[in-house]
C-alpha positions in Angstrom: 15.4 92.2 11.8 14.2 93.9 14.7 10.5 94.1 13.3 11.0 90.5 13.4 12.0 89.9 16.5 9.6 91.4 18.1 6.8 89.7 16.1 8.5 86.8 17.5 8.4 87.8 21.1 5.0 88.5 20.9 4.1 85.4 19.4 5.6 83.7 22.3 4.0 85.7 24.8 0.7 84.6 23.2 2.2 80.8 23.0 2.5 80.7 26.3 -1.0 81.3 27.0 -2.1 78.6 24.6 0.1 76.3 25.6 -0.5 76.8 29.2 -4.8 76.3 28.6 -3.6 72.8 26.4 -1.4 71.3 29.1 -3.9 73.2 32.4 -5.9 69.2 32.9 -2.5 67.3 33.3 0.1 70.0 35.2 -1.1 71.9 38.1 -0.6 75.4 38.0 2.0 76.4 40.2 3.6 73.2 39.6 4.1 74.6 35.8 5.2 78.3 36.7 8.1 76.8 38.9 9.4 73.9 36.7 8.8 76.8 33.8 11.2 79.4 35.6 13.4 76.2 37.5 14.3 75.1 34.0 15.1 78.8 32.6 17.4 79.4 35.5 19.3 76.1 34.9 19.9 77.4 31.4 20.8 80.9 32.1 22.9 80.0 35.4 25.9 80.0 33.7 26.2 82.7 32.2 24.7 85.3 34.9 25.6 83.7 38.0 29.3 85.6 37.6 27.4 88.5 37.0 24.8 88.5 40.1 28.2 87.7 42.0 30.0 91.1 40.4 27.0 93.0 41.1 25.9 91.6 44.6 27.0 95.0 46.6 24.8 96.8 44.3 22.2 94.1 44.6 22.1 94.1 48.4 21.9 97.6 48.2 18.5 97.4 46.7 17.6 94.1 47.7 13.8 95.2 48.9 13.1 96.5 45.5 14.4 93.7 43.3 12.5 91.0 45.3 9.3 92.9 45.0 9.8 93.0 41.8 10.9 89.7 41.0 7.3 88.7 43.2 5.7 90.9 41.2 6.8 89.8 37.4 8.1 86.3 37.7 5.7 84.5 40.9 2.5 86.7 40.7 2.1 87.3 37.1 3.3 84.4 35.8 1.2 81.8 38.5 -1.5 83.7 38.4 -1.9 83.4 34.6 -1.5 79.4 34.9 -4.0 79.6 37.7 -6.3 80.9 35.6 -5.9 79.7 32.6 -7.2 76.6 34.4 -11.0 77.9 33.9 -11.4 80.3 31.2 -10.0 80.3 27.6 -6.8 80.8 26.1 -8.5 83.5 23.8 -10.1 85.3 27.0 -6.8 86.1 28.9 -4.6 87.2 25.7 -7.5 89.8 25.3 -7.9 91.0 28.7 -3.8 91.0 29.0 -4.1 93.8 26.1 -5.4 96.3 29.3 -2.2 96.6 30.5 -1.3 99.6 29.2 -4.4 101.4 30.4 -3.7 100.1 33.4 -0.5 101.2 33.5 -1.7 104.9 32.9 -4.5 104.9 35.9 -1.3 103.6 37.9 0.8 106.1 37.4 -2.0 108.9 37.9 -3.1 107.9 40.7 0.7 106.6 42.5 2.8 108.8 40.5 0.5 112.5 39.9 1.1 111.9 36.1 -1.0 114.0 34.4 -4.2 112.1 32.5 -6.4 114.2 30.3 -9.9 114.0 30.3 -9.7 112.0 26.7 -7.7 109.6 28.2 -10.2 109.4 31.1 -12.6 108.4 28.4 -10.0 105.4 26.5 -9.9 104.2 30.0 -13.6 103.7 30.6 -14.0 102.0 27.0 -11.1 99.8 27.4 -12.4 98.4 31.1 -16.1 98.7 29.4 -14.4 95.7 26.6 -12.8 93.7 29.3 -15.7 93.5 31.3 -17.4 92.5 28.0 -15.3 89.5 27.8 -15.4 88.7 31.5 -19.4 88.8 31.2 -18.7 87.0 27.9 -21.4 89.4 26.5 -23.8 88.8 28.9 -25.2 91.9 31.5 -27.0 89.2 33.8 -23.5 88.0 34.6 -22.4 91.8 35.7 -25.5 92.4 37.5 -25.1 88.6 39.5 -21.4 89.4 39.9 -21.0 85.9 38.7 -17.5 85.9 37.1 -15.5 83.0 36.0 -13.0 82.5 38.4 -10.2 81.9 35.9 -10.9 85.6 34.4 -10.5 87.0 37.7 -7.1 85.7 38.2 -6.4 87.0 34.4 -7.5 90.7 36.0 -5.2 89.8 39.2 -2.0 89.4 36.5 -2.9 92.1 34.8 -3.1 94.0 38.3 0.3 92.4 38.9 2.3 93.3 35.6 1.4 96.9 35.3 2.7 97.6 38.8 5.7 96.1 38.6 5.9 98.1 35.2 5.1 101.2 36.9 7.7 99.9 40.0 10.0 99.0 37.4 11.8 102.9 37.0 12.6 102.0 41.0 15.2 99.2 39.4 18.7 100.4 39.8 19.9 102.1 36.4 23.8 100.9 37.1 21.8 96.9 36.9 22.2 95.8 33.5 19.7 94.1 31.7 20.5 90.7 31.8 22.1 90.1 35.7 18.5 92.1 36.4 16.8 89.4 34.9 18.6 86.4 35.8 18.6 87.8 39.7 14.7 88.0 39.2 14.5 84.6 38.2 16.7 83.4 40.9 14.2 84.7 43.4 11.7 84.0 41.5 12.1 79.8 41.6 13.2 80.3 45.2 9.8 81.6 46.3 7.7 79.5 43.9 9.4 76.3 45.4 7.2 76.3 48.3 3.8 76.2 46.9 4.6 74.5 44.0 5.3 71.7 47.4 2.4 72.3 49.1 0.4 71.4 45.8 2.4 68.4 45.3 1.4 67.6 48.9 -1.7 68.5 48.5 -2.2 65.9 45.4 -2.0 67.7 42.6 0.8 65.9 40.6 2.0 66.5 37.1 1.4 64.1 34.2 4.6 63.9 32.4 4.1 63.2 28.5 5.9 64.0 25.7 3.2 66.9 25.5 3.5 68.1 28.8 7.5 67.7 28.3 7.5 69.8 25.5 5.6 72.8 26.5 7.7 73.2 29.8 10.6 72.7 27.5 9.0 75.8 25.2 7.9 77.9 27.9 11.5 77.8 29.4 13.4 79.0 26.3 10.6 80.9 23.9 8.5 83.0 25.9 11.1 83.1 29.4 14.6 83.5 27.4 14.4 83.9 23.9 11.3 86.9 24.4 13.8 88.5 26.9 16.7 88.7 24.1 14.6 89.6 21.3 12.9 92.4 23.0 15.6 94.1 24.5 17.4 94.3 20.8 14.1 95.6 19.5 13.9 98.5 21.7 17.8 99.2 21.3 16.7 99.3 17.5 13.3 100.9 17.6 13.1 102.9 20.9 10.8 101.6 23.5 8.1 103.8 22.0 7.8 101.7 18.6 8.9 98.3 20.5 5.4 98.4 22.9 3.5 98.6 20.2 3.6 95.3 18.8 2.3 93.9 22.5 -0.9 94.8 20.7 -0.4 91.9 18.5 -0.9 89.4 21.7 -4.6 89.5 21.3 -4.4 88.4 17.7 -2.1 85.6 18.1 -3.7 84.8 21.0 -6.8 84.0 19.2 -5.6 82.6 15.8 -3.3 80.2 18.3 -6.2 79.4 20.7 -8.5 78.2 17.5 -5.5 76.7 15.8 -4.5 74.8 18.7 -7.2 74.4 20.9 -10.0 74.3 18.7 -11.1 77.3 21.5 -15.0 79.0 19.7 -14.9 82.8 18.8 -17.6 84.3 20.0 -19.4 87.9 18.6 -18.0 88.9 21.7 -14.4 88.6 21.7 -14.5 91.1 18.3 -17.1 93.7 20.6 -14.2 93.3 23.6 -11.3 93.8 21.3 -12.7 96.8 20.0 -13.4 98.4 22.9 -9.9 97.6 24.1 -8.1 98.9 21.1 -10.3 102.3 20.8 -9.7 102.4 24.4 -5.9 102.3 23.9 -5.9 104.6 20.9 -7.6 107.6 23.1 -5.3 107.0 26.1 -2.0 106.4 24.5 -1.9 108.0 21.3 -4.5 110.6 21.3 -2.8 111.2 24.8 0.7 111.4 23.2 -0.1 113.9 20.6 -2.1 115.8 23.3 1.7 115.7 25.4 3.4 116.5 21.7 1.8 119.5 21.5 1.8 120.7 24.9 5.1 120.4 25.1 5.8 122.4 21.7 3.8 125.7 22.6 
């Protein structure tokens, strides 16, 4: 069971992405990221609002942390996926999201004095070396002109924005359980995104309800916002966090099988040269690091 769960969380995770790209011409961005999080608080309410009440003395008490947080994970990352998913493909952003956890490690190096060794130095080059593969879709003239897609650059930007709130994440209060941590996250989260998702309904950038459009809020609300949350937290009470985070290397995978399903999105030779670079990247600085730490720590 919990094998399967997490298969499922990370085939929502890649969903979202897909069905973000297929509904990008007829919802505006932001507009989608608050109605997406607006319609998973109104489900959730219920049941954590007691809770956020119970806890609100140990809320207040960290109440910087938990709103940069909540910035962080549920505005940032999320918004700045939809923004842009907008420009580039579907395929392109699940494979650049698989950087995270190199990310991650330079984060903690350079923020937290973690100790990197110089293989993992190395997975780090050759993981950034495949995303910029797929942000110059295998093309050097586009690295030399600096000519980026702008959608791939706000990719990079939530990539930038998950790992540190993963790295910030330890900060979180250990008496917070779980679930009010979440639902207090999302809480915030709508509150800030109400704003801009106004100004671009001001601005003229209105939503095209459909039964498509309906749908995919619908799904993004419950399978990758609600549902991902429940399934993952019982895989890594089963598993251990360890096993859990490495089925997020799956993303890229569904990503692309979705994006070509669904979207009828080309693969390129290039994708396949990024994703290898990525995934040997990952190997040298999380597993070849691990077993480096493993037997450090037994000598």
């Amino acid at each position: 069971m919990p094998y399967f769960l997490l298969t499922l969380t990370v085939l929502f995770w890649a969903g979202n992405f897909v069905t973000a790209r297929g509904i990008h011409a007829d919802f505006p961005p932001l507009t989608m990221s608050f109605m997406r999080w607006g319609l998973a608080l109104l489900i959730i309410l219920p049941f954590v609002l007691p809770r956020i009440l119970r806890k609100w003395p140990l809320i207040r008490q960290h109440l910087p942390i938990l709103i940069l947080l909540s910035v962080l994970s549920v505005v940032c990352f999320n918004s700045f996926i939809y923004l842009g998913v907008q420009t580039t493909q579907a395929t392109n952003a699940t494979l650049m999201q698989s950087a995270v956890p190199i990310i991650i490690l330079v984060f903690t190096s350079l923020f937290l004095g973690e100790t990197v060794v110089r293989r993992q130095w190395l997975g780090v080059i050759i993981s950034l070396t495949g995303v910029l593969m797929l942000v110059a879709k295998g093309d050097p003239e586009i690295l030399m002109t600096l000519s980026f897609n702008r959608g791939d650059l706000w990719i990079i930007a939530a990539v930038l924005s998950w790992s540190a709130y993963s790295v910030m994440l330890r900060l979180k209060p250990v008496e917070l359980d779980g679930f009010t941590f979440f639902g207090f996250t999302v809480v915030v989260g709508v509150v800030v995104l109400f704003p801009f998702m106004l100004w671009e309904y001001l601005a003229g950038a209105r939503p095209q309800w459909s039964p498509q459009t309906l749908s995919a809020i619908i799904y993004m609300a419950i399978c990758p916002s609600i549902l991902s949350y429940i399934f993952w937290n019982r895989g890594v009470a089963e598993l251990g966090p360890a096993k859990a985070g490495l089925f997020i290397h799956l993303m890229p995978l569904f990503g692309l099988i979705l994006s070509v399903i669904f979207l009828n999105e080309a693969v390129e030779p290039f994708h396949f040269i990024g994703m290898g670079l990525i995934f040997s990247g990952i190997y040298l600085a999380i597993f070849a690091g691990r077993s480096h730490n493993d037997k450090k720590s037994s000598a």
